[in-house]
C-alpha positions as CSV (number, residue, x, y, z in Angstrom):
1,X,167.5,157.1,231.8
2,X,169.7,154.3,233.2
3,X,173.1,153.6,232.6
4,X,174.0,151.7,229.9
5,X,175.8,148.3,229.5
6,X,178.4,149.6,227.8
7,X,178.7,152.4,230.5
8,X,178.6,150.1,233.4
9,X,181.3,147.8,231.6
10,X,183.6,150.8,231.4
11,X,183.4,151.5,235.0
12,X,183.7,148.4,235.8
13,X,186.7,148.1,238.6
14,X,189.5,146.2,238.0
15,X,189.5,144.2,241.3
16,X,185.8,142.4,240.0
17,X,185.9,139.0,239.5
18,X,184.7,139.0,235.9
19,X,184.5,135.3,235.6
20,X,182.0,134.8,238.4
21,X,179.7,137.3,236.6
22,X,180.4,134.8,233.1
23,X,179.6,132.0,235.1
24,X,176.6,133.4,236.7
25,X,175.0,134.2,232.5
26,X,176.0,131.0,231.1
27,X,174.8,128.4,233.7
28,X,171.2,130.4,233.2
29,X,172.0,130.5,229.3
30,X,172.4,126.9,230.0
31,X,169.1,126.2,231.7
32,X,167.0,127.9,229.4
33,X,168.4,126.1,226.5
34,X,167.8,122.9,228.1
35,X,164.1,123.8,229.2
36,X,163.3,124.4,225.6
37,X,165.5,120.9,224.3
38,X,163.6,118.9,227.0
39,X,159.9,120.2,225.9
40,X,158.3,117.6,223.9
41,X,155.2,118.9,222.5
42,X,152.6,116.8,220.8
43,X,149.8,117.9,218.6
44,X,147.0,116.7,220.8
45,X,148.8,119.8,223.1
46,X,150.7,117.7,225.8
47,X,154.2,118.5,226.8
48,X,156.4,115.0,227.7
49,X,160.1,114.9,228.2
50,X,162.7,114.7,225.8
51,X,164.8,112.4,228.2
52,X,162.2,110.2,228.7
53,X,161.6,109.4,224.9
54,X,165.3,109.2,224.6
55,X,166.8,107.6,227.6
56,X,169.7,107.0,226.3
57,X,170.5,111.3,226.6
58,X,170.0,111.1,230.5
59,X,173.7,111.0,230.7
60,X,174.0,114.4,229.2
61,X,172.8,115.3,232.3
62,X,176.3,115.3,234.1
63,X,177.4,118.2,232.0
64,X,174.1,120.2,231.5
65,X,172.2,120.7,234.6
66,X,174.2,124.0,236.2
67,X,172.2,125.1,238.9
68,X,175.1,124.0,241.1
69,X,177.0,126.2,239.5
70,X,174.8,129.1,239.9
71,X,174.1,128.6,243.8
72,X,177.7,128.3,244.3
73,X,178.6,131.6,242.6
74,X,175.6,133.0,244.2
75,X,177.7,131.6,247.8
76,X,180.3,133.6,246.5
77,X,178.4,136.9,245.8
78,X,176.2,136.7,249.2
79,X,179.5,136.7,250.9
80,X,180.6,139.5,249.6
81,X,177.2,141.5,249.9
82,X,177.1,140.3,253.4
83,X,180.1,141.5,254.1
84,X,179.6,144.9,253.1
85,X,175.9,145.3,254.3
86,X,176.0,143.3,257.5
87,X,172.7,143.7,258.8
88,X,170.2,141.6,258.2
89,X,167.3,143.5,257.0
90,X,169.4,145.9,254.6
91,X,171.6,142.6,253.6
92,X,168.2,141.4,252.2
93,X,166.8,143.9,250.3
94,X,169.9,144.9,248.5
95,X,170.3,140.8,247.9
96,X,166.0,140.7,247.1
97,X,165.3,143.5,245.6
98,X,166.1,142.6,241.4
99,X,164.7,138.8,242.2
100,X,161.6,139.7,243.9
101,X,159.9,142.3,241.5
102,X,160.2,140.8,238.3
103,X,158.9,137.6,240.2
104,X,155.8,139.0,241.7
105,X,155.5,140.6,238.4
106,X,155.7,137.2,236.5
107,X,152.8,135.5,239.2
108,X,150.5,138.9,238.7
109,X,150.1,138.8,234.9
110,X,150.2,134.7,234.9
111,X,148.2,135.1,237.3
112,X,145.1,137.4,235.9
113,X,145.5,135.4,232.7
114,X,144.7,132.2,234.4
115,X,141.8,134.0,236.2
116,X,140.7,135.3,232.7
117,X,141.2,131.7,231.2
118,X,139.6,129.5,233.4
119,X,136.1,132.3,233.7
120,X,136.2,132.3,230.0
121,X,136.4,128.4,229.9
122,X,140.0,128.7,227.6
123,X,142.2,126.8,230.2
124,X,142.1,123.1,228.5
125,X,144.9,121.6,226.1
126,X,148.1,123.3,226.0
127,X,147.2,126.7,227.7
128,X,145.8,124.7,230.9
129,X,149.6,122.3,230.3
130,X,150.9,126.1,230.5
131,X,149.2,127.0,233.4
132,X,150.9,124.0,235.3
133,X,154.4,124.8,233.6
134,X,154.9,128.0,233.6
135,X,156.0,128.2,237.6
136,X,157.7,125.3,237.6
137,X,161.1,127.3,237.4
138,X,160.0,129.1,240.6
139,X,161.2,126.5,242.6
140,X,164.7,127.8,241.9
141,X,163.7,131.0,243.1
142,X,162.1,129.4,246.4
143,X,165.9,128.0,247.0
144,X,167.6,130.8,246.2
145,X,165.5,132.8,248.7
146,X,166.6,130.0,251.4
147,X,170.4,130.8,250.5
148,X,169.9,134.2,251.2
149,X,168.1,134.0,254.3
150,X,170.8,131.6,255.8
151,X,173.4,133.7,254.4
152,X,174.8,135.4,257.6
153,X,174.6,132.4,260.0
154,X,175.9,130.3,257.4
155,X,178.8,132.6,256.7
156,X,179.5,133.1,260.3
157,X,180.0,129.1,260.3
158,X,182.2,129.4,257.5
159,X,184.5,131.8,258.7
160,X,184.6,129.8,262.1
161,X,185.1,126.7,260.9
162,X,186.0,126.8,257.0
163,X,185.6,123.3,255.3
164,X,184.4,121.9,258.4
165,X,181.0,124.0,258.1
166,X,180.6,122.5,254.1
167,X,181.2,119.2,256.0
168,X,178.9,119.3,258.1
169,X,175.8,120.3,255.7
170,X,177.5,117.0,253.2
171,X,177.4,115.0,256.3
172,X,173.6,115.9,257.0
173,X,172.8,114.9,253.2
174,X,174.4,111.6,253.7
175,X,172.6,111.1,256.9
176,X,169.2,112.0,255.1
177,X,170.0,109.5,252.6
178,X,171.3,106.5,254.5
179,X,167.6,107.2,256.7
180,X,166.1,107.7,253.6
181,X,166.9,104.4,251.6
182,X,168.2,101.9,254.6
183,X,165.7,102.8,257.3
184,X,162.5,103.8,255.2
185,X,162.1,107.2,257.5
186,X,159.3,108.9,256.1
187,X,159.3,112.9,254.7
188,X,163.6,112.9,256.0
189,X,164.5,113.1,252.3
190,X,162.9,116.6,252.5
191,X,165.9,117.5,254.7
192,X,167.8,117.6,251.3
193,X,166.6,120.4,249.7
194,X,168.7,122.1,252.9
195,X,171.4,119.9,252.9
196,X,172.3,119.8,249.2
197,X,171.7,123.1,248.4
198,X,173.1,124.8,251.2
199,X,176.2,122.6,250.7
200,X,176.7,123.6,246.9
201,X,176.3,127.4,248.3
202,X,178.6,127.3,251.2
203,X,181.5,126.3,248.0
204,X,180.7,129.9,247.3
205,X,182.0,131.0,250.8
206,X,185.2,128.9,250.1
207,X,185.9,130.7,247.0
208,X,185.3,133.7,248.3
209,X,188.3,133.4,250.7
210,X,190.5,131.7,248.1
211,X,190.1,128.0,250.0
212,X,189.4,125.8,246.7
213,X,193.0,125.2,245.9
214,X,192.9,121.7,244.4
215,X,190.0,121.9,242.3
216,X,191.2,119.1,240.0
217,X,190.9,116.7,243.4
218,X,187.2,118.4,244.4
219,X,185.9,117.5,240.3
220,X,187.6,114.1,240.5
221,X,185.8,112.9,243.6
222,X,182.9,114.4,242.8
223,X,182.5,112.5,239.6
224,X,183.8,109.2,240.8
225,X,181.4,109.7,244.1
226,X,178.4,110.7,241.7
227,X,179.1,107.5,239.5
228,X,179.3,105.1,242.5
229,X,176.6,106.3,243.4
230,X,174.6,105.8,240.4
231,X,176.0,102.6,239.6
232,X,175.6,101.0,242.9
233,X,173.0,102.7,244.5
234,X,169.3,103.4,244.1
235,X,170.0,106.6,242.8
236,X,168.8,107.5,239.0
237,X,171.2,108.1,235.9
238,X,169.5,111.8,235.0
239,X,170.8,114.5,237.3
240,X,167.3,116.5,236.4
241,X,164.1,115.2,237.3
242,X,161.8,112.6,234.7
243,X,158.3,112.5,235.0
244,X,157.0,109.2,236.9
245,X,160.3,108.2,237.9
246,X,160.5,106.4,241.8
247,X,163.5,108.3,243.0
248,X,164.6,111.7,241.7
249,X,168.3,113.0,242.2
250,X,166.3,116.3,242.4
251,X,163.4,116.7,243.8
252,X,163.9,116.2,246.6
253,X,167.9,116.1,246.0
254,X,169.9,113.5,246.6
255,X,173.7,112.8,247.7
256,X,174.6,111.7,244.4
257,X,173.0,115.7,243.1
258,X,176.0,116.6,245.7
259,X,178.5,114.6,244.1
260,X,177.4,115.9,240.9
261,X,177.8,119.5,242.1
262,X,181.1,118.8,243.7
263,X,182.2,117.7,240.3
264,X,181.0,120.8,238.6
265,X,182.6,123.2,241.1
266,X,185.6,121.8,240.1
267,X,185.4,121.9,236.5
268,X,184.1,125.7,236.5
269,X,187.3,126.5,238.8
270,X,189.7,124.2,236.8
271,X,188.7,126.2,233.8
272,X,188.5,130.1,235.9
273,X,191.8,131.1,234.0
274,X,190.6,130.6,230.9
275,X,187.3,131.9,231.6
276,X,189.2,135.0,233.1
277,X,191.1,135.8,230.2
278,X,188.2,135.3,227.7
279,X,185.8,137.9,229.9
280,X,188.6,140.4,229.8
281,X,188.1,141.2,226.4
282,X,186.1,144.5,226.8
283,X,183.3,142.9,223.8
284,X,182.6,140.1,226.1
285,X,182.5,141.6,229.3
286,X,180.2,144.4,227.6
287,X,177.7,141.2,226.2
288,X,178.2,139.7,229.9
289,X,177.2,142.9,231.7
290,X,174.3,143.3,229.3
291,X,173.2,139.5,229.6
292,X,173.3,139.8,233.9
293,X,170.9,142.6,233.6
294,X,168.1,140.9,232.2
295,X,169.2,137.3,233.1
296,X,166.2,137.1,235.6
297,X,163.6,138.1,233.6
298,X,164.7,135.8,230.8
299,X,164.9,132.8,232.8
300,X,161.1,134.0,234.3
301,X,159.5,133.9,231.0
302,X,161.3,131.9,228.6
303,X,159.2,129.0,229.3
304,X,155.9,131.4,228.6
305,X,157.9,131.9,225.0
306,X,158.1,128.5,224.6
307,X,155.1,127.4,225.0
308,X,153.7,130.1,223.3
309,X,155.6,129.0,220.3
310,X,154.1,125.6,220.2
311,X,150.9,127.2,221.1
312,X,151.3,129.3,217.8
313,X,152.1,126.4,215.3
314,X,149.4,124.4,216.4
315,X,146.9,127.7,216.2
316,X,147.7,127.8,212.8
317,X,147.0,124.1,212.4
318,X,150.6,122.7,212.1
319,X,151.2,119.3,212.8
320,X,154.4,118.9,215.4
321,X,156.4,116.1,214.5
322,X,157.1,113.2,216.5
323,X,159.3,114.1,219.3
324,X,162.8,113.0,219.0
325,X,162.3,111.7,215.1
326,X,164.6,113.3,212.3
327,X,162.1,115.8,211.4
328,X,161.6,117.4,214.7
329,X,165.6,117.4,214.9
330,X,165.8,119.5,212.1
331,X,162.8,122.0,213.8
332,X,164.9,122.6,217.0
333,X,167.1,125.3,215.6
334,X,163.5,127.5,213.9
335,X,161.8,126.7,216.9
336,X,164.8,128.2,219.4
337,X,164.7,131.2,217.0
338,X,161.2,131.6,217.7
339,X,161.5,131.0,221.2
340,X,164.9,133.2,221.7
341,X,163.0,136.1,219.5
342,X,159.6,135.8,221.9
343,X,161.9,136.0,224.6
344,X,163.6,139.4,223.8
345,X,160.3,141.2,223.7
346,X,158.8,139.7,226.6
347,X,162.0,141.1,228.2
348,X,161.7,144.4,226.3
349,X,158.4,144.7,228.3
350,X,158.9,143.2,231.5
351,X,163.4,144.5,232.2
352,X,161.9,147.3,233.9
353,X,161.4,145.6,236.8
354,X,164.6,143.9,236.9
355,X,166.5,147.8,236.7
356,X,168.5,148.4,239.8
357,X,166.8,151.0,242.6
358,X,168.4,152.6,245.7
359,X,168.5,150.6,248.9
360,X,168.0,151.7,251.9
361,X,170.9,150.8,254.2
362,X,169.7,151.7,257.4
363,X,167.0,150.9,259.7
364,X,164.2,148.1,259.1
365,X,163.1,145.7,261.6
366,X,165.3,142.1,261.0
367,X,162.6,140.2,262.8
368,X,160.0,141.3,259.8
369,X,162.3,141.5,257.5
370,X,162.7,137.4,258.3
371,X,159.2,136.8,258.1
372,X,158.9,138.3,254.9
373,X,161.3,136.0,253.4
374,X,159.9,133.2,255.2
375,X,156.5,134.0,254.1
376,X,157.7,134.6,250.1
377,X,160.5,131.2,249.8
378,X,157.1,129.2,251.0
379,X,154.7,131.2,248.5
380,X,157.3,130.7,245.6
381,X,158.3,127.2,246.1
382,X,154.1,126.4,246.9
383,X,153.4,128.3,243.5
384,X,155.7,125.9,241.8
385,X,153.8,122.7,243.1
386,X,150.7,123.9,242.4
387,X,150.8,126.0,239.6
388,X,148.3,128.3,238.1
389,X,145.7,126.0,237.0
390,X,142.6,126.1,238.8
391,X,142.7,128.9,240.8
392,X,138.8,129.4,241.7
393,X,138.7,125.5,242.3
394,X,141.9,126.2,244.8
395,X,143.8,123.7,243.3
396,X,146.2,122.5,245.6
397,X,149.5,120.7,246.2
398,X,151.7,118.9,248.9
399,X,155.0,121.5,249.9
400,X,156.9,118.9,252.1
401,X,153.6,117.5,254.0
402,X,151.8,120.5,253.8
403,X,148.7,121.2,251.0
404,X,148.8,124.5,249.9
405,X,146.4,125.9,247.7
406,X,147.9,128.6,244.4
407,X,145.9,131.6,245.9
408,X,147.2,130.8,249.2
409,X,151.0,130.8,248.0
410,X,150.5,133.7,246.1
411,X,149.1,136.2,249.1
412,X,152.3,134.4,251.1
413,X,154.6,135.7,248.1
414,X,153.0,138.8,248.1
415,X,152.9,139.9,252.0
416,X,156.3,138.4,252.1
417,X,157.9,140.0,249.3
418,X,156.1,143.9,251.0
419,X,157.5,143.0,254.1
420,X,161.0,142.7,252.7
421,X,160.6,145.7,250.4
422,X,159.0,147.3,253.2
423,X,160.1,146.2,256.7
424,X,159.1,149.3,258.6
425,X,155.3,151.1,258.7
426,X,156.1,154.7,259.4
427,X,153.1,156.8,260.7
428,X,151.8,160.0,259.9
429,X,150.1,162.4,261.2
């Protein structure tokens, strides 16, 4: 039996920082709320995007796409892990351990359905939409797999040089940019997905040793950076990706994504004493402890329960309104009831996987273990390109300006992931 939320609430010690683990909950809660908002389903089974039906919602954007918030209290948390488990291998499987599983768990079943689909001829309409969907989301995981692995040089930059090291990593996204859009270089924009991201995650250092002090001046220049930006630049309104669109602020991301995060940062800090107080109360820390041990799983498959929502009205042959029109309005809260229920008992089945285990602190070899995260970010973030559609065809995708089939990122997930897990072969006799 494992402990229970309520149990691990209660011993809960008082020096945690209780907000981080709020803010950590709620910018997933926030994502999967807007993944199932966004999904415009049609009856002939094809899945658009909200935003792009109604433009005029891009600018909602600015206050609903949180994964800066979540790699920048994921900065904050790697610094303290680091910290107390400095070597490299041990640092990353005690970091790995409750992301990897229910990951490789999530691309074994997808991934025998979409073998059992596609022999059985089932893959068309919205189960072979779902089978491009469904890893989409990985490509979050893919990044957060980077942060971790730059964690410990990254941090020893930090504590050299303080702002001066987030500085750098902005400056390298402006570079990428101004090469990007003045001088035409091809594949630099790639650069980004470091840059950015690696910028928004180093905040997390800062915070960590108590260096944002003027949060009000970090959201303020943020948002007025981000707005120039968009105004007067080539740089789209939506701070998510839209389907067709010439230049994404996220794929690859873009200086104004930074701005955007800088802004966020600031708003989540300007608002930690409130947020403080508020997961003090014992009822809300016990729903936030609860929450932050199943949050991965949820986020893994609430698009499955999504789609398998949609998949079940039009199975029993009802029409799906018009996206965007009055009548699918008035569907969105029975269809996030549907979705939110679905959820909880894929989560029932799959937690497991998520539950805490003992790490082994000593020994393991650091050049494998680095390997094996190299081999699984590159799997994951593949998976997400290609998805799980035609997987006998090997179905493939570009990664940067490499083509990479889906069984070929999966065996890279999978030897990377059992090379972090397992960094040393022991023989026996």
């Amino acid at each position: 039996m494992g402990i229970s939320a309520r149990e691990l609430a209660a011993a809960t010690p008082a020096s945690r920082d209780r907000y981080v683990d709020l803010l950590r909950v709620a910018s997933l809660a926030v994502v999967v709320l807007g993944h199932w908002l966004m999904a415009a389903v049609t009856t002939d089974g094809q899945v658009g995007n909200l935003l792009a039906v109604v433009p005029e919602l891009q600018v909602v954007t600015w206050l609903f796409q949180v994964m800066p918030v979540f790699f920048f209290v994921g900065g904050f948390s790697h610094a303290l892990a680091h910290r107390s488990r400095p070597r490299y291998a041990a640092f990353l499987r005690a970091r790995l351990q409750r992301l990897l599983r229910p990951t490789m768990v999530f691309v074994g079943v997808w991934g025998a359905a979409a073998l059992v689909l596609q022999l059985s001829g089932a893959d068309g309409g919205l189960t072979g939409v779902a089978l491009r969907l469904v890893t989409q989301p990985l490509w979050f995981i893919g990044i957060y797999l980077a942060m971790v692995a730059f964690t410990p040089p990254l941090l020893r930059l930090h504590e050299r040089w303080g702002w001066g090291a987030f500085g750098a990593l902005a400056g390298g996204a402006v570079a990428v940019d101004v090469l990007r859009f003045a001088a035409d270089v091809p594949f630099v924009e790639f650069l980004n997905f470091a840059f950015v991201w690696l910028a928004v995650h180093q905040l997390g250092f800062l915070r960590a040793d108590g260096m944002i002090r003027r949060p009000a001046l970090l959201a303020g220049a943020g948002l007025l950076g981000a707005t120039a930006l968009v105004a007067l630049g080539p740089y789209p309104l939506s701070m998510v990706g839209m389907p067709g669109e010439k230049v994404s602020n996220m794929a690859p991301p873009t200086l104004a994504l930074l701005c955007h995060g800088l802004w966020l940062v600031g708003a989540v800090e300007l608002l930690r004493g409130p947020g403080a107080r508020l997961v003090a109360r014992a009822g809300v820390w016990r729903a936030v402890v609860a929450a932050n041990g199943i949050a991965m799983t949820a986020f893994l498959w609430h698009l499955t329960a999504m789609l398998g929502v949609y998949g079940a009205m039009l199975g029993l042959g009802r029409a799906l309104p018009v996206p965007a029109t009055g009548a699918w309005w008035a569907q969105v809260p029975l269809r996030f009831l549907a979705a939110g229920l679905l959820t909880a008992l894929l989560v029932a089945a799959f937690r497991r996987f998520e539950a805490p285990a003992p790490v082994r602190t000593q020994g393991g070899s650091t050049p494998l273990a680095a390997l094996g995260i190299a081999l699984a970010l590159t799997g994951i973030l593949g998976l997400s390109m290609t998805g799980l559609g035609g997987l006998l065809e090997g179905h493939s995708a570009t990664l940067i300006a490499v083509r990479v089939t889906a069984p070929a990122a999966v065996a890279m997930a999978l030897v990377g992931w059992l090379l972090v897990e397992r960094p040393r072969f022991r023989r026996t006799r």
